[in-house]
C-alpha positions as CSV (number, residue, x, y, z in Angstrom):
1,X,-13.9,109.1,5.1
2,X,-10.6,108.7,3.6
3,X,-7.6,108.7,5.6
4,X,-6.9,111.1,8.0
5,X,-3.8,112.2,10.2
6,X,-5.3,113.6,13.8
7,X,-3.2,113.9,17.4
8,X,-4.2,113.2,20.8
9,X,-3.5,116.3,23.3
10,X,-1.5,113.5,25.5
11,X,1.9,115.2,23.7
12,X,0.9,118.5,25.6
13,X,-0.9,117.4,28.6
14,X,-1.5,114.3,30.4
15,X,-4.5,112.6,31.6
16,X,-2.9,110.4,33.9
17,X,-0.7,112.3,35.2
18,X,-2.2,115.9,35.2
19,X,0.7,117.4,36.6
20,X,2.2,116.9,33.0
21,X,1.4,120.1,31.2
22,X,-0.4,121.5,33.8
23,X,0.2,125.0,33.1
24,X,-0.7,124.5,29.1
25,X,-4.2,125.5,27.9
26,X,-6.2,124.1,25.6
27,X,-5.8,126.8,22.8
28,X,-1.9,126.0,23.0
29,X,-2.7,122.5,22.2
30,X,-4.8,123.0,19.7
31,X,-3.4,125.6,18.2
32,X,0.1,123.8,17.7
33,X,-1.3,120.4,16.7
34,X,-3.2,122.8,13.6
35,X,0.4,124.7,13.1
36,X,2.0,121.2,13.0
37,X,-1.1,119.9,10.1
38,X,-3.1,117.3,12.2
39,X,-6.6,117.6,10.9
40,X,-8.3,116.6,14.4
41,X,-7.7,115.9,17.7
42,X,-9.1,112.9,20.4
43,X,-10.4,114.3,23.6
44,X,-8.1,115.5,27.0
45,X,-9.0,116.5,30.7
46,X,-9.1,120.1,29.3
47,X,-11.6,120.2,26.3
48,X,-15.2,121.2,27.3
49,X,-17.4,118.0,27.0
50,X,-20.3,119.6,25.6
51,X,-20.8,119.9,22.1
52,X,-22.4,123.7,22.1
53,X,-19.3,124.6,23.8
54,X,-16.3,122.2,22.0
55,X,-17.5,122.8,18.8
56,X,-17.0,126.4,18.1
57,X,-13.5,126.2,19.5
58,X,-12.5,123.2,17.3
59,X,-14.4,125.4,14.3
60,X,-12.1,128.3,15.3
61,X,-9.0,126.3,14.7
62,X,-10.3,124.3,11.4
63,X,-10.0,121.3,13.8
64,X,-12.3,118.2,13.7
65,X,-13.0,115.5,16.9
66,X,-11.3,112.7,16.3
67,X,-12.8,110.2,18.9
68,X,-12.0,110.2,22.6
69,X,-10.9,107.6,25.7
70,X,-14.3,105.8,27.3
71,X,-13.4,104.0,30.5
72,X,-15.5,100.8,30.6
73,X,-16.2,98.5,33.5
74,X,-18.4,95.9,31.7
75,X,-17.0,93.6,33.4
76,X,-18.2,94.8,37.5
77,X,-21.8,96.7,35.4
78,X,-24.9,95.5,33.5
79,X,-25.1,96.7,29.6
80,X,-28.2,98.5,30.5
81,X,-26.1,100.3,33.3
82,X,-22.8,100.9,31.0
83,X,-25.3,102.1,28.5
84,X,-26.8,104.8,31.2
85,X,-23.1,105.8,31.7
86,X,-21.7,106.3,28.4
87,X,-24.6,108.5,27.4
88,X,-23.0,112.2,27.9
89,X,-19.6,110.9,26.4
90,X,-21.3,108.8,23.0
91,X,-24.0,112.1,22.7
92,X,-20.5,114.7,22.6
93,X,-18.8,112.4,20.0
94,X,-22.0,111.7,17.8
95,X,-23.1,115.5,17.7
96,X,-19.3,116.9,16.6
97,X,-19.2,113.8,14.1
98,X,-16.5,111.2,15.3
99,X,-17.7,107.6,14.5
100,X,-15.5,105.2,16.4
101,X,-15.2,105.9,20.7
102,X,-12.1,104.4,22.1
103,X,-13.8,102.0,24.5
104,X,-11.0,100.5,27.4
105,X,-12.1,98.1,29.8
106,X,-10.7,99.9,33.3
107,X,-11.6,96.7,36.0
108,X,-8.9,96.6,38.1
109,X,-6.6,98.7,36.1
110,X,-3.3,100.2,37.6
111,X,-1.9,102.2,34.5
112,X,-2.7,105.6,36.3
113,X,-1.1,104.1,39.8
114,X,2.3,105.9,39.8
115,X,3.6,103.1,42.7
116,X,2.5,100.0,40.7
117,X,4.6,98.4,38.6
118,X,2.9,97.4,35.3
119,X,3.4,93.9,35.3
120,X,1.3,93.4,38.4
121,X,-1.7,94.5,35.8
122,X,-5.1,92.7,36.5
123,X,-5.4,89.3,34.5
124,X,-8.7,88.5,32.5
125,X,-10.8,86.0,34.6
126,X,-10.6,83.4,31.6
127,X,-14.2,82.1,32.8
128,X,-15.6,84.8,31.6
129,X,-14.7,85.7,28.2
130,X,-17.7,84.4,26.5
131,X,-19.9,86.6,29.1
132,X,-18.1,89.7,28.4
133,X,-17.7,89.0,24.8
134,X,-21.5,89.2,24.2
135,X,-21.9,91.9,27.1
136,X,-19.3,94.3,24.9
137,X,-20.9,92.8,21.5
138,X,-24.5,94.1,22.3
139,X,-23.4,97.3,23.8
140,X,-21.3,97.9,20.9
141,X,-24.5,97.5,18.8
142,X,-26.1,99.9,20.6
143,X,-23.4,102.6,20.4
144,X,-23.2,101.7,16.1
145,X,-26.8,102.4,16.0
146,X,-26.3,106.0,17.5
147,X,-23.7,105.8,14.5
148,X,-20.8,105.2,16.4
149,X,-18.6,102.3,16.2
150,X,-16.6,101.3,19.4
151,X,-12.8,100.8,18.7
152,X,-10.9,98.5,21.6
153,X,-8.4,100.2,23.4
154,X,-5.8,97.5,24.3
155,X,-3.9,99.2,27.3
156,X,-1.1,98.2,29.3
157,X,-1.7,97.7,32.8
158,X,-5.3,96.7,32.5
159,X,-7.3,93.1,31.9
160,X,-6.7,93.3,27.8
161,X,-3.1,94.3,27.3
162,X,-0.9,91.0,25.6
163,X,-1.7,90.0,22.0
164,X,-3.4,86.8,23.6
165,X,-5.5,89.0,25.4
166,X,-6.8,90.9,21.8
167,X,-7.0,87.5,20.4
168,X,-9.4,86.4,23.5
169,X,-11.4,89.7,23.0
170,X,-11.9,89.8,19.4
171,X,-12.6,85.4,19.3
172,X,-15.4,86.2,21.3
173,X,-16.7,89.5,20.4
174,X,-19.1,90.0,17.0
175,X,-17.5,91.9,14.4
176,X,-20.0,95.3,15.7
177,X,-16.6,95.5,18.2
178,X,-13.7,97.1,15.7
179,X,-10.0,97.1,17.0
180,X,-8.0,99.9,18.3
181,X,-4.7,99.0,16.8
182,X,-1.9,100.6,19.4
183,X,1.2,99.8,18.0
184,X,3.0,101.1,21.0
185,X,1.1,99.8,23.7
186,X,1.4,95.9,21.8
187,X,5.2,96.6,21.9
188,X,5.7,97.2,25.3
189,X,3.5,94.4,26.2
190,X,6.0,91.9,24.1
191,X,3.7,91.7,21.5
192,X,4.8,91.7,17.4
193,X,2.0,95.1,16.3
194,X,2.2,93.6,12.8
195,X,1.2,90.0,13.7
196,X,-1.7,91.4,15.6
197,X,-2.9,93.4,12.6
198,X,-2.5,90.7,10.0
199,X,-5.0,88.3,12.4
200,X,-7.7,91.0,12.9
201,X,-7.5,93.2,10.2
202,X,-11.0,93.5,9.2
203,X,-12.0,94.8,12.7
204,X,-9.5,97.8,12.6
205,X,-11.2,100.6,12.7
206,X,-8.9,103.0,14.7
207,X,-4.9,103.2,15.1
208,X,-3.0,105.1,17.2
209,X,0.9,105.5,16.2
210,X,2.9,105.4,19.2
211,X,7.0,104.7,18.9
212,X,8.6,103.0,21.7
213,X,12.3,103.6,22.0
214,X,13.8,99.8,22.6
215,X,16.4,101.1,24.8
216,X,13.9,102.8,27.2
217,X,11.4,99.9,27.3
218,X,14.6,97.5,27.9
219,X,15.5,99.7,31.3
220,X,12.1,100.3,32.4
221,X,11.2,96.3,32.3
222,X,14.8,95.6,33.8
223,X,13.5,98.0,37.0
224,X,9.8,97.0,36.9
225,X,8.8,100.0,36.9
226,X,5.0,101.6,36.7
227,X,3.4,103.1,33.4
228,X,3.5,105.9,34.2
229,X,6.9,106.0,35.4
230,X,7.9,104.6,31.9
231,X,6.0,107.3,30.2
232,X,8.4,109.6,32.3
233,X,11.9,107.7,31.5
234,X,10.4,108.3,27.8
235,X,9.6,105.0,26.3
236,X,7.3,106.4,24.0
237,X,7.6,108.9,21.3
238,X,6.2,109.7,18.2
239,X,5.6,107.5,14.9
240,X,9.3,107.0,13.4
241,X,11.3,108.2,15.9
242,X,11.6,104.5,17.6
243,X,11.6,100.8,16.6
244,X,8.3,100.5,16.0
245,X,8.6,99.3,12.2
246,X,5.7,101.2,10.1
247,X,6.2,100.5,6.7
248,X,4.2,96.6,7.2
249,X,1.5,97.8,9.0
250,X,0.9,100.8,6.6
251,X,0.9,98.2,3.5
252,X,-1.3,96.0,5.3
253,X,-3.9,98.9,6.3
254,X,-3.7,100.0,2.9
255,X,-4.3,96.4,1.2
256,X,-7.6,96.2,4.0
257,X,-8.6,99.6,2.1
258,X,-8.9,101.6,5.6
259,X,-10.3,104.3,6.1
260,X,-10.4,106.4,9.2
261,X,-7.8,108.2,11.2
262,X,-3.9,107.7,12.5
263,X,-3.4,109.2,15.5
264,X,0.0,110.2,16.6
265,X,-0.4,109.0,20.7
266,X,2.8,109.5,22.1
267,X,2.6,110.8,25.6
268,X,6.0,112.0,26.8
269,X,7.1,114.6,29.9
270,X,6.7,118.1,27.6
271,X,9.2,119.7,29.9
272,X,11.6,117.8,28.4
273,X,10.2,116.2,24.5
274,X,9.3,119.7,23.4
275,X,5.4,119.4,22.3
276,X,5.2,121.7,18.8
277,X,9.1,119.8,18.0
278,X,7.4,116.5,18.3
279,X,3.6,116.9,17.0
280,X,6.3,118.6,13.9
281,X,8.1,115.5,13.8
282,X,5.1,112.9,14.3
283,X,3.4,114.7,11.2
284,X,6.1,114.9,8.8
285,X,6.7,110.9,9.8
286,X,3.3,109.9,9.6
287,X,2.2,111.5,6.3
288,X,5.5,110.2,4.6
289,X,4.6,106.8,6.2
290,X,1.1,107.1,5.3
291,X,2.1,108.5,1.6
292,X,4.6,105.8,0.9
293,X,2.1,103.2,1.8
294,X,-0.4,104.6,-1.1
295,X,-3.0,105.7,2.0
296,X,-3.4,109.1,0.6
């Protein structure tokens, strides 16, 4: 698969916080991101999570699956038992054809906690990385032999969220466990997105482009506030529109030869970042970005 420019439904309606776009269906969502020239879409609360039933409405807009968020809690469950509970979600994305599921560890997390500031996010218990290391290796190994890869979700406010933290996780993980590259959610955690993808480059396998606006994240760290309360002040927004700078990490993902999809993630409140504006803008910045860099 060459390179590909798909959208998550987070710019119409959010999954953490469900009173976000509420009142927009699915159609709207899709039917915008099409208008706007994604070529797929990740999974949201409101797609149908059967394939018989998601994949005629993706056919009707000319719309492919991208992937779609997997909570994981390998850390409290057996392989055998986060095997038994990823079937449903791995069987949608194998029989509509997405190869990589976003896999995030969700132990402890607090990103969907509204009264929580992020910073008092759950720390990795540092005796136990080699454990969960080979715990995510083999069930990654079972997911690429369905013929899907797993792609790492970094996430603020859960265990794996600082660059130290992807460093820990991809030291002791086998190379059957690809990287999620979030250039967002490494900025707001204080970490360089570029650094990050020049150490693990050959595990990337998935990126989502998420802006964060410099002046937001200043304010929203100055008032320790939650996630999700920063997701409302607006710290993120879509790919150019912020400081995230693209340019590096497109060369660099070109020079690796990837190949797989850029996601424009950018949740924002759509009562106020209009969603068709912004999918508009996050395409036209993406596909020059992506252009420029010689990905397609």
């Amino acid at each position: 698969m060459s390179v590909q420019l798909g959208i998550n439904p987070l710019t119409w309606t959010n999954d953490d916080l469900p009173s976000l776009g509420a009142e927009t269906p699915l159609e709207t969502c899709l039917s915008e991101g099409k208008e706007a020239g994604f070529a797929g879409f990740e999974l949201g609360n409101k797609f149908p999570r059967e394939a018989r039933l998601l994949g005629p409405i993706l056919q009707r807009h000319d719309l492919q699956l991208v992937s779609g968020w997997y909570s994981g809690r390998l850390l409290e469950r057996s392989v055998e038992e986060e095997i038994a509970a990823v079937q449903p979600h791995l069987t949608l994305l194998r029989e509509l054809g997405a190869k990589v599921l976003v896999f995030a560890e969700v132990s402890g997390c607090i990103h969907g906690e509204q009264q929580t500031p992020v910073h008092l996010r759950p720390r990795f218990p540092q005796d136990r990385w080699k454990e969960y290391g080979e715990k995510l290796t083999e069930f990654a190994r079972y997911t690429q032999r369905q013929g899907v890869q797993i792609a790492y979700h970094h996430h603020m406010g859960t265990v794996i969220e600082s660059a130290d933290d992807v460093d820990n996780l991809m030291t002791h993980t086998g190379e059957e466990v690809g990287l999620l590259l979030d250039t967002g959610h490494l900025t707001f955690a204080g970490a360089d997105p570029l650094a990050v993808a020049q150490r693990w480059a050959t595990r990337i396998n998935h990126v989502h482009c998420k802006d964060v606006r410099a002046d937001v994240l200043a304010d929203v760290k100055n008032r320790k506030t939650s996630f999700l309360d920063a997701v409302l002040s607006g710290v993120f927004t879509v790919p150019g529109d912020g400081c995230v700078d693209y340019p590096p990490i497109m060369q660099l993902l070109k020079a690796q030869d990837y190949h797989g999809w850029l996601v424009v993630e950018a949740e924002q409140d759509p009562a106020i970042a209009h969603p068709l504006t912004y999918a508009r803008l996050g395409y036209n910045n993406l596909s020059r970005l992506a252009r420029d860099a010689g990905l397609f």
